[in-house]
N, C-alpha and C positions, 0 to 999 in steps of 0.2 A: 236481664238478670232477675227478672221477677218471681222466680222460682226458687231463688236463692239468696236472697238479700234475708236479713238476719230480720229486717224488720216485719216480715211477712210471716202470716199466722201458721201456714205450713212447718216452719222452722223453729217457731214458738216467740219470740219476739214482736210483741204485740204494736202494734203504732202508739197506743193512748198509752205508755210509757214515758213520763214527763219528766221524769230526773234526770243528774247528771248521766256522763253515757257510762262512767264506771258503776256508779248506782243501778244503771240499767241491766251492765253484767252482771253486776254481784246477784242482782237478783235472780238469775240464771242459773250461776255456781251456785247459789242456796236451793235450788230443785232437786241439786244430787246429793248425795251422803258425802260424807265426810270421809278420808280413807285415816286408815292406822297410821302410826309412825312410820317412817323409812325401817327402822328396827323390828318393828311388827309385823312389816310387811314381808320381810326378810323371813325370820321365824313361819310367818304362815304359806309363803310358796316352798320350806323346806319339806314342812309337815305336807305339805298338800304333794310335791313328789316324791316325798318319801314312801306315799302311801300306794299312788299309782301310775309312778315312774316306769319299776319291771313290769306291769299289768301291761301298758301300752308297749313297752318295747319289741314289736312282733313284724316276723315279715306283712302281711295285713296291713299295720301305718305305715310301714317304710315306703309300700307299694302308694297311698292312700299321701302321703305326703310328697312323691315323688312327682304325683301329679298336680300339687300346691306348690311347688319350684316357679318363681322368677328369674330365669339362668340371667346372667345377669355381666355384661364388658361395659363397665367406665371409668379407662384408664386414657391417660393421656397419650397414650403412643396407638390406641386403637385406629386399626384402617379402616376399607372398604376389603380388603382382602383377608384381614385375621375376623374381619366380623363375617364373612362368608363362610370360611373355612369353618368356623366353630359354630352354626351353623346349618354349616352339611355334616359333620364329624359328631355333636352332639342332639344336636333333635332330628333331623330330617332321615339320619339312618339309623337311629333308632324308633322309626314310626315302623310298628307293627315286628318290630324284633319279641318283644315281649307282649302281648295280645293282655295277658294279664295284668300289667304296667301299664300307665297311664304316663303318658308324654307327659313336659312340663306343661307349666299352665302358660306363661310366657316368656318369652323374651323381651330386657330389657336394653335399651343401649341410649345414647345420645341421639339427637334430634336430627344429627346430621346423617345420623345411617340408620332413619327409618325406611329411606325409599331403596337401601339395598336390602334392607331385611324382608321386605314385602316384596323384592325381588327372587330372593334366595329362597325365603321358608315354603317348604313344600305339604308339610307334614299339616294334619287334620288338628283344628281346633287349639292352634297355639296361639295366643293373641301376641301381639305387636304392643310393646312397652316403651315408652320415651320419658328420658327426666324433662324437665322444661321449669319454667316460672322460676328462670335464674341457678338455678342448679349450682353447686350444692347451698350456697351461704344468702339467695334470697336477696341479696343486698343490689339489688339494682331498681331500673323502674318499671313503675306498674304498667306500662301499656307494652315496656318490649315484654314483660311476663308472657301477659294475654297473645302478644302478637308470637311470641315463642310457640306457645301452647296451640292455638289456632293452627301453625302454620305444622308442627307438628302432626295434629291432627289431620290435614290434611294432604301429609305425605303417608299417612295410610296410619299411625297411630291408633290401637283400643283402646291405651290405658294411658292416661298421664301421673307421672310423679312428680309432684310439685312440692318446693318444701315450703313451711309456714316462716315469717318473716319475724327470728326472735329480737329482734331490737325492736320493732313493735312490740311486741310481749311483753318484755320487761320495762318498757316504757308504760305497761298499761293502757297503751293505746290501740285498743281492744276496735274501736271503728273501725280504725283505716284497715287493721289485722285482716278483719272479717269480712269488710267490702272487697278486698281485694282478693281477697280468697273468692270470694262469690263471682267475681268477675273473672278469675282461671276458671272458676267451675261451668262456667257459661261459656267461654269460648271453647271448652273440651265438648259441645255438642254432644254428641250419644255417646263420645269415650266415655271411659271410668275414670274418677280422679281421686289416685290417691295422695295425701297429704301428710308431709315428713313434717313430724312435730321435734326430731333431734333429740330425743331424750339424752344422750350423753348429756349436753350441754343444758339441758332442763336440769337434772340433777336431781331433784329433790323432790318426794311423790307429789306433793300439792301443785309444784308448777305444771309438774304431767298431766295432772287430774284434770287441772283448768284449759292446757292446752288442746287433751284430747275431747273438751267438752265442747272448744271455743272450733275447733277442725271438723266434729260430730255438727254442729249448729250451721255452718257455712259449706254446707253439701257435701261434705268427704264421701265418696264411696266406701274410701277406706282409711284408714289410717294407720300411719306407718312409723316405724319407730326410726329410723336413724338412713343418714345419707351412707353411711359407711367413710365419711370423708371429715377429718380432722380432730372428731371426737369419737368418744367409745360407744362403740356399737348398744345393741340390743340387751338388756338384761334380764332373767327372771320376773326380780320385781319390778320393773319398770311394765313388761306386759300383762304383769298379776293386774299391775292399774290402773291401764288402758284397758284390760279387759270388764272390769269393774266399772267404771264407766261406760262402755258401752252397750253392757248389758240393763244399765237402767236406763240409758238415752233410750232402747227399743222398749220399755215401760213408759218412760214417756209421751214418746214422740209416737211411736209405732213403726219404727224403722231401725231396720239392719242394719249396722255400720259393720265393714269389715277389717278383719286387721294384719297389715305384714310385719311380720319382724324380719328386720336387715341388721345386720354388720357382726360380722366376727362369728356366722355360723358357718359350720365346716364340717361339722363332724355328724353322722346318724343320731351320737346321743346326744347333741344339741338339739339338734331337730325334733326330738322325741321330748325332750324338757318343754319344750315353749310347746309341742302340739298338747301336750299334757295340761298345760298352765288353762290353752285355751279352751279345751275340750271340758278342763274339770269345772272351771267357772262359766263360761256361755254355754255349753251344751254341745253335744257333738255335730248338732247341725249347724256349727261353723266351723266346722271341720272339713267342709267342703271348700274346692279352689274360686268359689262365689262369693266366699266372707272372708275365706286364709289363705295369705300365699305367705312363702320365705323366700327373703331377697338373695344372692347365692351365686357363687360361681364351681368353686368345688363341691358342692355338696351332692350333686350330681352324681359326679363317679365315684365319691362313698357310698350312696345307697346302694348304685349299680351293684358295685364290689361284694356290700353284704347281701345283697337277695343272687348273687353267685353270676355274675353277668360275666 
């Protein structure tokens, strides 16, 4: 874990740090700025797409977003045979239908049909997605986590989705939070790990702010807004800032953090909103499926539909 432990100068978290361990964070959340109100925040991602909403609305991102898609089965009735089927039916034959279209970026599903997805997928440079680390509500123990994620990983997983543990959160117990995060992000080996910080249930901009700061600090490849499962999805301004943070962590630290938005996107002009959100505040070079994906099941065949597929 030595790459990732909070206490290590990589990650900013110094050892000669001699105060309480909430003293220790606060001092951390005191490195970023402060964000607006929820109400301010609100007001500034209006103005901010009002201004270049229709600018971006162009086949160009639709194409450009399409290939930022995490298609995305985690329902409880999923097989080995509807996760084939969808699949062959949506990624594997549309590899090279549209030459100008860029495939999704990956597929994601449960842990149990990674080894038919690495079975089934055909198609060039789609990675392999797995949730793990207790999936959706976190609330189990630390080792079956790691041992989820490991084991994930090694039925062919790229990317882990792991979500963060909000009863630690709210309890402010920011240690156990962050070790344990450090510890999924070590047994993901060379996967990518992104990290659901649940903003439904965060609610409120400052708890998102600290979360996506506390997920940035304990290796997130990326960080993600929401499981899609109990609470409300993705919002404007919950990504307004998460992307606000992230774009100072890479002032600080000197590292990219990426970011997915999931739940309740469906439609192109969803897509178009958050690509916007992201694009207007980090810059369009995480606009790319390296720093942004969207989590997704239907969104697919609306883009298909409007670039006339």
């Amino acid at each position: 874990m030595e790459n990732y432990e909070f206490e290590t100068e990589h990650y900013g978290f110094e050892e000669e740090h001699s105060h309480s361990q909430i003293n220790r964070f606060q001092e951390t959340f005191d490195k970023f700025s402060s964000l607006p109100s929820d109400g301010d925040i609100s007001l500034a991602v209006n103005s901010l797409l009002a201004v270049h909403f229709k600018r971006n609305f162009t086949p160009e991102t639709l194409k450009r977003i399409h290939g930022c898609i995490d298609l995305t089965t985690l329902t409880s009735i999923d097989t080995k045979e509807s996760v084939w089927e969808m699949i062959d039916r949506v990624v594997n034959d549309y590899e090279g239908k549209r030459p100008d279209v860029p495939n999704v970026a990956a597929i994601c599903v449960y842990p149990l049909f990674v080894d038919i997805l690495k079975q089934a997928l055909t198609a060039q440079d789609v990675k392999i997605a797995s949730v793990a680390g207790g999936f959706p509500s976190s609330q189990t123990f630390t080792e079956i986590k790691v041992a989820e994620t490991a084991m994930a990983v090694m039925a062919g997983a790229d990317e882990i989705d792991a979500v963060m543990n909000l009863g630690y959160f709210f309890e402010e117990d920011y240690e156990t939070l962050t070790d344990e995060l450090s510890e999924i992000k070590d047994s993901c080996r060379n996967a990518k790990l992104k990290v659901i910080i649940e903003t439904g249930a965060l609610a409120v901009v400052e708890n998102i702010r600290k979360a996506t700061i506390l997920a940035a600090y304990s290796g997130a490849d990326f960080v993600k807004t929401s499981t899609g499962k109990g609470y409300p999805g993705a919002t404007p301004e919950a990504v307004y800032a998460m992307c606000k943070v992230i774009k100072e962590y890479a002032r600080i630290c000197g590292k990219k953090v990426g970011i997915k938005v999931s739940g309740g996107i469906r439609t192109a002009e969803d897509a178009v909103r958050y690509y916007t959100i992201v694009k207007e505040v980090l810059g369009k070079e995480w606009t790319d499926k390296d720093l942004f994906r969207i989590g997704a099941s239907s969104l697919v065949a609306d883009i298909e539909k409007r670039l006339g597929e």
